[in-house]
C-alpha positions, 0 to 999 in steps of 0.5 A, a space after each residue: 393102321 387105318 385097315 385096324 389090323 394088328 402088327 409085329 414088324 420086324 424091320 428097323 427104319 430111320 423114321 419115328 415109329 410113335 409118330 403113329 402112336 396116336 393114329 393107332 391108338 385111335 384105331 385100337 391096333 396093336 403095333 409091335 416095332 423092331 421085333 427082330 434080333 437086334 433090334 428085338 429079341 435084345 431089346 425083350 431081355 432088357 425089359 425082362 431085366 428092367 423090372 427088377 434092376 435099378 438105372 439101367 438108363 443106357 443101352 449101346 449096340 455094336 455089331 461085328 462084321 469082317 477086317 476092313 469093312 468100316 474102311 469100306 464104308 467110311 469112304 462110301 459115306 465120304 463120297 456121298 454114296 449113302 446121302 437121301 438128298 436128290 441130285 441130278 443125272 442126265 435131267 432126272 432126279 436120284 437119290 444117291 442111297 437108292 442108286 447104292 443100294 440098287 448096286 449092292 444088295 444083288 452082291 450081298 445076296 446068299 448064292 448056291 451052297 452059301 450058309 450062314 450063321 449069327 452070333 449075338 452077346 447081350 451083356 446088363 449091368 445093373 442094382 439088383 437086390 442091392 448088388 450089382 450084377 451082369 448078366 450075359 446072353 449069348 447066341 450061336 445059331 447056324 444054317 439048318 434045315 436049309 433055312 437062313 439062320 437071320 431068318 429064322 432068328 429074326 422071323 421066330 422072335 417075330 412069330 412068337 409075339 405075333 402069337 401073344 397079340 393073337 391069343 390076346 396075351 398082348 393087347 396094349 394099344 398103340 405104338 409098343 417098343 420090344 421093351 414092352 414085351 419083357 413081361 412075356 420073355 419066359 415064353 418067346 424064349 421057349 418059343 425060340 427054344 422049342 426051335 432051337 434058337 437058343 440064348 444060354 445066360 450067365 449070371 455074376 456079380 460085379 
């Protein structure tokens, strides 16, 4: 904040980014948090939807991942393979997490021929216009062009609004969650659209 640069982030992290609201309001930086997937390009479509819908107070994200995986990690946590307190090994210091991550993140690496796909579904529901209504967002992107397909979704929704905040599109000052962004939703999503990340959407009345 302090080198007064500009910032999108993709990443998503424990700590409270509007901590650093003051310092970079302070230093007239724009600083776009969690502008990725999910968190991001979920959040836009909510606050797209936000301006015309009525208490939509709550927002809950589930992800998938294969049979038996929470098993797996239900046990990690039990043992205490994911805890940020220091424990003592042979008279040196480590956080458990670290030593977790340092073991499984190679394991998790793509290999040769390996392709990937993300799949979303973004349901709101909510007033609108005196009815309630949900609408349904729903994403099938796949590996293409020998490109990762959580990259390119995760890193175009990032880019699109890197290109708001530098053609001035986007200049709030300060910490800003992808929330704040929905007012330019038409545009990131023909920004996604013109690279085939396509989110098709689904109107109903409940």
């Amino acid at each position: 904040m302090k080198q007064k640069k500009n910032i999108v982030d993709i990443s998503f992290y424990p700590e409270d980014p509007f901590s650093l609201d003051k310092i970079a309001k302070e230093n007239n930086v724009v600083a776009v948090m969690d502008c990725g997937v999910a968190p991001g390009m979920g959040n836009i479509i909510f606050g797209h939807h936000n301006k015309t819908m009525k208490h939509v107070p709550n927002m809950i994200e589930k992800t998938l991942r294969y049979p038996g995986c929470v098993e797996h990690l239900r046990v990690l946590r039990e043992c205490g393979y994911f805890s940020y307190e220091p424990i003592e090994i042979n008279g040196n210091k480590i956080r458990p997490i670290d030593l977790t991550s340092k073991l499984l993140f190679p394991m998790w690496e793509m290999k040769e021929g390996d392709e990937d796909y993300t799949v979303m579904r973004i349901k709101i529901i909510g007033d609108e216009g005196g009815k309630k209504v949900c609408y349904t967002y729903n994403l099938l992107d796949k590996y293409q062009e020998k490109t990762i397909s959580m990259a390119r979704t995760t890193g175009y929704t990032c880019t699109a609004v890197a290109n708001l905040i530098i053609g001035k599109k986007y200049d709030t000052k300060g910490i800003s969650p992808p929330e704040l962004l929905g007012n330019h939703f038409e545009e990131i999503n023909k920004y996604l659209g013109d690279r085939n990340v396509i989110y098709t959407a689904q109107k109903q009345f409940v």
